[in-house]
N, C-alpha and C positions, 0 to 999 in steps of 0.2 A: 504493500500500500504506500509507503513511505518512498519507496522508488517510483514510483508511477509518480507519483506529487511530486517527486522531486523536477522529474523530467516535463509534467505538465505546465512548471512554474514556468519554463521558456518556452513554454507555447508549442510543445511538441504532442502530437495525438496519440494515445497509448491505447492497445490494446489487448487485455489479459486474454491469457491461455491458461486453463488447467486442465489436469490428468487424470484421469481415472482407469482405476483397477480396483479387485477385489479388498485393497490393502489399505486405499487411501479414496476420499469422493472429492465432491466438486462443492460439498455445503459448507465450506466454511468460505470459499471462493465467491463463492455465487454470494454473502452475506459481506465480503468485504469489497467484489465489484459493484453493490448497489449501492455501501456505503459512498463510494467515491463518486456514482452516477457513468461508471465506468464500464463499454463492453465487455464482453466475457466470452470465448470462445473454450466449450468443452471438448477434450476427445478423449475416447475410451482407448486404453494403451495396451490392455490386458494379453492381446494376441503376443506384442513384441517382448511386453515384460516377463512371460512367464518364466522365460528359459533363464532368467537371473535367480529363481527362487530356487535351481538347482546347482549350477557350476557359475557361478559370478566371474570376469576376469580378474577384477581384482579385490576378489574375497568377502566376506561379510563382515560386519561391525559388530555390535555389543550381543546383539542377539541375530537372528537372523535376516537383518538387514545390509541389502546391498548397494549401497548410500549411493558410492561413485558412480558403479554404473548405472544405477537407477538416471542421476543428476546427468550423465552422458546422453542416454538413452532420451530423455525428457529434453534436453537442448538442442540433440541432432532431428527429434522429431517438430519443434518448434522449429528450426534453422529451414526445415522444410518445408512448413507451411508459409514460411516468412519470403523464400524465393515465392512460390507461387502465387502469392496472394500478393506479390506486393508492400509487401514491408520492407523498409528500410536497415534495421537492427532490430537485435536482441537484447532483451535486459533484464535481471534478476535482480533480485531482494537481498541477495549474500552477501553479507558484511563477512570481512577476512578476522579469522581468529576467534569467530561464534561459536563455530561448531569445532568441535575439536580431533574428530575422524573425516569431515567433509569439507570443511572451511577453512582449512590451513592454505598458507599459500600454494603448499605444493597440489594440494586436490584441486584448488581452482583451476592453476596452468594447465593441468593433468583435464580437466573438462574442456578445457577451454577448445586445447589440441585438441581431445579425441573426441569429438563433438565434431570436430571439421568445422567450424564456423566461430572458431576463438576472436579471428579479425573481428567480426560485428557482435560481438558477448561482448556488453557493456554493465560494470556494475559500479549503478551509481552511487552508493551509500558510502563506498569504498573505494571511488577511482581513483583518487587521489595519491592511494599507496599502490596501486598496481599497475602496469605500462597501460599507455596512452594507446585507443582502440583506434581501428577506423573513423567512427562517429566522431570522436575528438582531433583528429588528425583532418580530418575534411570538413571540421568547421559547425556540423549538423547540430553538434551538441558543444555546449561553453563548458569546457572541460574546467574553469576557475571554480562554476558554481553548483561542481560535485562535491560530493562528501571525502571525510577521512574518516571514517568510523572503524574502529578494533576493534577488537578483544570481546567478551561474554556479557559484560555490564550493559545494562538496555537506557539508562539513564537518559542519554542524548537522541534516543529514537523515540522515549517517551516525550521529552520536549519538544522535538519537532513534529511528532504529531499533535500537541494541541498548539504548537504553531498552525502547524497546515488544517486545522479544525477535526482532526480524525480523531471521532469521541468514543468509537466502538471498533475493536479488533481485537483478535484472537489469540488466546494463550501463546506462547512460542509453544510449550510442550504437546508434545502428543502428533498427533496427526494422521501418522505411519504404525498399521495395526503391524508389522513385521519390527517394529522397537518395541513392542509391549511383548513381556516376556513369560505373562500365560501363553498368547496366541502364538509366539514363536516357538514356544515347547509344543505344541500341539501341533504346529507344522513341521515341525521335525520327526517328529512320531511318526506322523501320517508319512512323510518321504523315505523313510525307513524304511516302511512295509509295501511302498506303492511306486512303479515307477513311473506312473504320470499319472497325476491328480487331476480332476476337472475343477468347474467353476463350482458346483457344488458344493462338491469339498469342500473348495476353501469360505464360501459363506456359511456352510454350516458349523465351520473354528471359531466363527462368531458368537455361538448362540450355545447356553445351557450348557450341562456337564456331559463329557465325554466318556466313553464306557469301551474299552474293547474286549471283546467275549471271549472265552475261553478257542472259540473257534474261529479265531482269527477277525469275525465281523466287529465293526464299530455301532455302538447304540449311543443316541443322542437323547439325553432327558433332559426337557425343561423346565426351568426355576420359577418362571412369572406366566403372567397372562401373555404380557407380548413374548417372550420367546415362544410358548407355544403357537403364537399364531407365527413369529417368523421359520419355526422349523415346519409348520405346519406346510405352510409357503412354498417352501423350496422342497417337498417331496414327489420325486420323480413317478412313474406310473409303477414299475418293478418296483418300490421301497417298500416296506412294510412300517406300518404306523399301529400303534397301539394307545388307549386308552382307558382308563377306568372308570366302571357306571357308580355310579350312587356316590360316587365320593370324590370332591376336589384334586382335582392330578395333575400329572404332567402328559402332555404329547411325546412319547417316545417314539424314535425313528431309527428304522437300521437301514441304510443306503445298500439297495442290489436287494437280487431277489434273497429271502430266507428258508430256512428250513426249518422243519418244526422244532428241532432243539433250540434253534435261534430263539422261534417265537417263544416257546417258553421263558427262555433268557428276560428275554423282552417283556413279556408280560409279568413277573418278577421285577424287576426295576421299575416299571410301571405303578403295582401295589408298593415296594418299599416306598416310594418319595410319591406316593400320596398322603392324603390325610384318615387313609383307613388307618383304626391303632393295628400297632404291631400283632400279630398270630388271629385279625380278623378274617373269617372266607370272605372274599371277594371273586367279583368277576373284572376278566379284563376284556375290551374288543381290541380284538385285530384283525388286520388281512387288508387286502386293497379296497373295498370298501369298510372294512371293521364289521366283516360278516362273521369272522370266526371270536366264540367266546371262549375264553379260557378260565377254568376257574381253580382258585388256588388259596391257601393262605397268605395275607402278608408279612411278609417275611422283614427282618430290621434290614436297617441299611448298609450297615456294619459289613453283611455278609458278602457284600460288593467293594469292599475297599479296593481288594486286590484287581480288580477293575476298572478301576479309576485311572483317567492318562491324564 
């Protein structure tokens, strides 16, 4: 936000880009382009990104984030919407010295190069300490009235944005579900035992607790109303879904077709983490419509530890 105002101060036209994949959306984008009154152009990344969730070239960060190439990836596919369409330069938000695995100087040159499109990567919040772009060299942009901003401290970004009036904008943390270090355990699990994950998959590392069965299957149980309705969601025509009658539950889901050991599994973790008490009969449905009932005692939940991923 702060780089776009910076560059709008001389009269130059910005227009955002953001990225999407299963890992990261467009809603915090889409709430900080309206703040500015700012285009916004989304695209979905997910085809090019996947293959970084398995062999990165240059390796992952704290957990299973693959920062550089991701920030490559995401500049050489703006760099090419930028020829096409008609845009002049590139410019990002990266102040040097923020981040401390992606924001060094060597990571920026390192994007800058392998990006193919380093000449018109312009970042203003920091030009000042880094060599002079195209855009500054031919006059486009007043290379005087960029920034010097360093280091991890936000101090000077906070001032200048209620200089430039920008009253709402969003945590620096978080973002990228691949730095949250549930969901990167969970996707390491899954890449372990699988060698190519779909989109499913990975939306369902979002949602409720994870279960893998003594038979190799994963069962998905959920916590709340909305998870239920977001596993609910995303189950394919072959998945099996389970529920319990008469009593508050969860949506349980096993991705792929099951067998009846499965469904019994399933319907078991279904009665545990509902609200039947412990050692009451219950019924469970299951099957592709929830035509098949299974009926069983509820068992504690205890007896599922060793299933837990």
């Amino acid at each position: 936000m702060l780089a776009a105002a910076v560059l709008r101060r001389q009269g130059i036209d910005v227009t955002g880009v953001t990225f999407i994949t299963p890992f990261f959306g467009a809603e915090r984008a889409r709430q900080s382009a309206a703040h500015l009154g700012m285009p916004l152009l989304e695209v979905d990344l997910t085809e090019k990104f996947l293959p970084l969730i398995y062999r990165p070239p240059r390796g992952f960060g704290r957990y299973h984030n693959p920062c550089l190439d991701c920030h490559i990836l995401m500049i050489r596919e703006a760099g090419d919407m930028m020829a096409k369409s008609g845009f002049d330069f590139l410019f990002t938000g990266e102040v040097l010295g923020q981040r401390p695995m992606s924001q060094h100087r060597g990571a920026l040159n390192s994007v800058a190069k392998e990006s193919g499109y380093g000449e018109v990567l312009l970042r203003p919040l920091s030009a000042k300490l880094l060599p002079p772009t195209k855009p500054e060299l031919l006059g486009w942009v007043d290379r005087e009235r960029l920034l010097d901003i360093s280091g991890r401290g936000r101090k000077r970004q906070m001032a200048l944005a209620r200089e430039y009036g920008i009253t709402e904008y969003p945590s620096p943390a978080g973002g990228c579900l691949l730095t949250d270090p549930r969901y990167s355990a969970r996707l390491k699990e899954l890449l372990a035992r699988s060698a190519e994950v779909s989109r499913q998959d990975l939306e369902l590392l979002k949602w409720g607790r994870h279960f893998r069965l003594p038979t190799g299957k994963k069962a998905i149980v959920g916590r709340t109303h909305k998870e239920n309705e977001a596993i609910a969601s995303l189950k394919h025509p072959a998945d099996l879904i389970c529920k319990i009658k008469n009593f508050p539950g969860p949506t349980v889901l096993v991705p792929g077709s099951a067998g009846g050991e499965e469904a019994a599994m399933a319907a078991a973790l279904t009665a545990a983490y509902s609200d039947a008490p412990e050692g009451q009969p219950v019924t469970v449905k299951c099957g592709e419509n929830e035509e098949k009932l299974l009926h069983l005692i509820a068992p504690a939940k205890d007896n599922f530890k060793e299933w837990l991923i």
